[in-house]
PLY file of the C-alpha trace (Angstrom):
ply
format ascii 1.0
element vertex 141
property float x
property float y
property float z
element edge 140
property int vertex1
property int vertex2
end_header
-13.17 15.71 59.65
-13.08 12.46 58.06
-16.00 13.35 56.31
-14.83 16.31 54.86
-11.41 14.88 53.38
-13.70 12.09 51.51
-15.68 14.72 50.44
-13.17 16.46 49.10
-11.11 14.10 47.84
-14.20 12.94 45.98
-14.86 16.21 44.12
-11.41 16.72 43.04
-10.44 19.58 45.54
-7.39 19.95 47.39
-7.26 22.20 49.61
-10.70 24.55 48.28
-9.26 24.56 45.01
-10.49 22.68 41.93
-8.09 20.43 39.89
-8.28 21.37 36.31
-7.72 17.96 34.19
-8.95 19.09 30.58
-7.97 16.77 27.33
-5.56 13.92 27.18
-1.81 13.20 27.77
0.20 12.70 24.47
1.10 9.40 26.23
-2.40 8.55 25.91
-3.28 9.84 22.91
-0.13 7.84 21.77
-0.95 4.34 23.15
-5.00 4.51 21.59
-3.23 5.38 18.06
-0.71 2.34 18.42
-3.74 0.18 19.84
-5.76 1.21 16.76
-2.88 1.15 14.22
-2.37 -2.99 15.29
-5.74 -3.34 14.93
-6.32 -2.31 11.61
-3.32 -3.77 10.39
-5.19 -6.85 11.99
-8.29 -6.37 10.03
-6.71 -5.08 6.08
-5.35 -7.84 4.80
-8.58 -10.00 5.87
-11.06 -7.51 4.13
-8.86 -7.13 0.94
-9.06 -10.99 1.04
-12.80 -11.35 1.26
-13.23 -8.85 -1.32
-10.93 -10.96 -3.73
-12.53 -14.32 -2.96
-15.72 -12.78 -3.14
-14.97 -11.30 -6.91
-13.93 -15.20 -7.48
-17.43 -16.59 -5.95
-19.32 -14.09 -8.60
-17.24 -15.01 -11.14
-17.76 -18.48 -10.93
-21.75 -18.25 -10.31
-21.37 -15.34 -13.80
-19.84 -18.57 -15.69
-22.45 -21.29 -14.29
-25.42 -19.34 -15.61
-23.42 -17.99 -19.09
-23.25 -21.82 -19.54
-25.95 -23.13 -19.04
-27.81 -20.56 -20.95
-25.79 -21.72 -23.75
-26.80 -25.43 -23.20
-30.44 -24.21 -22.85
-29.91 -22.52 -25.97
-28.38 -25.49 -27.69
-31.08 -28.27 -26.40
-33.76 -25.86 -27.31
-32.80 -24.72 -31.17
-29.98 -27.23 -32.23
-27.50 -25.30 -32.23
-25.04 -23.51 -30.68
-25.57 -19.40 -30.14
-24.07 -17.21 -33.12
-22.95 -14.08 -30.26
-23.42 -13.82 -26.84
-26.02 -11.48 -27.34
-28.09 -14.09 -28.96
-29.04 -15.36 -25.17
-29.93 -11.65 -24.44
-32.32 -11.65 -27.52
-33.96 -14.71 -27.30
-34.58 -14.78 -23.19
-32.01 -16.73 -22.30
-30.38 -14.48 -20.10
-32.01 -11.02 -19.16
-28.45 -9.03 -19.92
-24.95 -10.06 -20.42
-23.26 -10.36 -16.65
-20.31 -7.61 -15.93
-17.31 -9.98 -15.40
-16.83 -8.80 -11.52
-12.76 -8.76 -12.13
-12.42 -6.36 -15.20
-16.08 -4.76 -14.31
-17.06 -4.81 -17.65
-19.65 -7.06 -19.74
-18.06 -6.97 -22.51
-14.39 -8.90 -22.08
-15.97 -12.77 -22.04
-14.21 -14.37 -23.81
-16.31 -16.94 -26.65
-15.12 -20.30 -26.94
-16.36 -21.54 -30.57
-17.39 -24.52 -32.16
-15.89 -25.16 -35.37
-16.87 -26.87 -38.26
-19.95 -28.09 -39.95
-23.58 -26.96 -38.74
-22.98 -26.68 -35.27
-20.44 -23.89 -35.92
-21.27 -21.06 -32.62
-20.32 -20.94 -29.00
-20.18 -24.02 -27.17
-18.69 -21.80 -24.13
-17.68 -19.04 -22.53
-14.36 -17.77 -20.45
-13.35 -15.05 -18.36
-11.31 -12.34 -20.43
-9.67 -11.25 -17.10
-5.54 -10.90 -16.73
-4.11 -12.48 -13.91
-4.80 -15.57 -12.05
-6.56 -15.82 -8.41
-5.32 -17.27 -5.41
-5.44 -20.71 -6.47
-3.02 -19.99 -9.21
-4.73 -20.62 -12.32
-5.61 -18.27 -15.13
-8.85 -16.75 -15.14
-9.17 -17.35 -18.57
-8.72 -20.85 -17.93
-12.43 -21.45 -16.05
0 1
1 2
2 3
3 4
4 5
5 6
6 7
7 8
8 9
9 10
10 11
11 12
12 13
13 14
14 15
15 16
16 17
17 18
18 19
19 20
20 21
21 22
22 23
23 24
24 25
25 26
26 27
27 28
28 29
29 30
30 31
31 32
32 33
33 34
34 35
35 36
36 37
37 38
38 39
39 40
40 41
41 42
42 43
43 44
44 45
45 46
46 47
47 48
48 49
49 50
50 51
51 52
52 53
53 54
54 55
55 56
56 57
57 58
58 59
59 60
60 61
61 62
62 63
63 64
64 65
65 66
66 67
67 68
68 69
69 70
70 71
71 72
72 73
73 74
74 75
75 76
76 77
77 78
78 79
79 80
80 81
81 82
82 83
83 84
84 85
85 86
86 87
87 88
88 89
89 90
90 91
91 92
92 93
93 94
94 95
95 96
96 97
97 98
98 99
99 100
100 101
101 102
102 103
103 104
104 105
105 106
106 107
107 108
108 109
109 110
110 111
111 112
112 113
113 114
114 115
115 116
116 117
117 118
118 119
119 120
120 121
121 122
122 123
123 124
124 125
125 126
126 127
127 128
128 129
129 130
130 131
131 132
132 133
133 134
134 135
135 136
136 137
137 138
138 139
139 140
């Protein structure tokens, strides 16, 4: 006898008939979308920060190679370039890099030389509104 209440007990009878459990409780169903609710609202503001410190990294490494094309430029012909795409033409750079905040190539911002023969672009800003988390202008790097 013993070994027939285990038995049954084990195959979820009682008393020859089967218990029908199919699908979930709303409790449960409840409790896994509040479990998954605090855990996104967890992980958002984390990602949306990486992806806004990572625009910042690009940006950065975008202006270290714009410049020092320029000074390549510069040491190489004696003088500073006429237009950006002047590093484009003569090898400097292979294109013109998309500024990663406005996602365009096109809003740099050229920071001229003035006067005398060495009249060109000495350097080069980012034409992007706003400032990052560290509270300065973009076009102030």
């Amino acid at each position: 006898m013993i070994g027939k209440l285990t038995r049954n007990a084990l195959s979820g009878r009682r008393g020859g008939t089967l218990l029908a459990r199919a699908g979930f409780t709303l409790i449960e169903l409840l409790v896994v979308m509040a479990i998954i609710a605090t855990l996104a609202s967890i992980a958002a503001p984390r990602y949306f920060g990486s992806l806004e410190k990572s625009r910042e990294v690009a940006l950065r490494a975008n202006l270290k190679s714009m410049r020092e094309a320029i000074d390549q430029f510069y040491q190489d012909t004696g003088k500073w370039p006429a237009e950006l795409d002047d590093l484009v033409k003569n090898r400097y750079l292979r294109e013109i890099p998309v500024d990663p905040v406005t996602n365009e190539s096109n809003t740099w911002t050229p920071v001229r030389q003035n006067g005398g023969q060495e009249a060109g672009i000495r350097d080069v800003r980012s034409g992007a509104p706003g400032a990052p988390r560290s509270g300065t202008r973009y076009e102030d790097w």
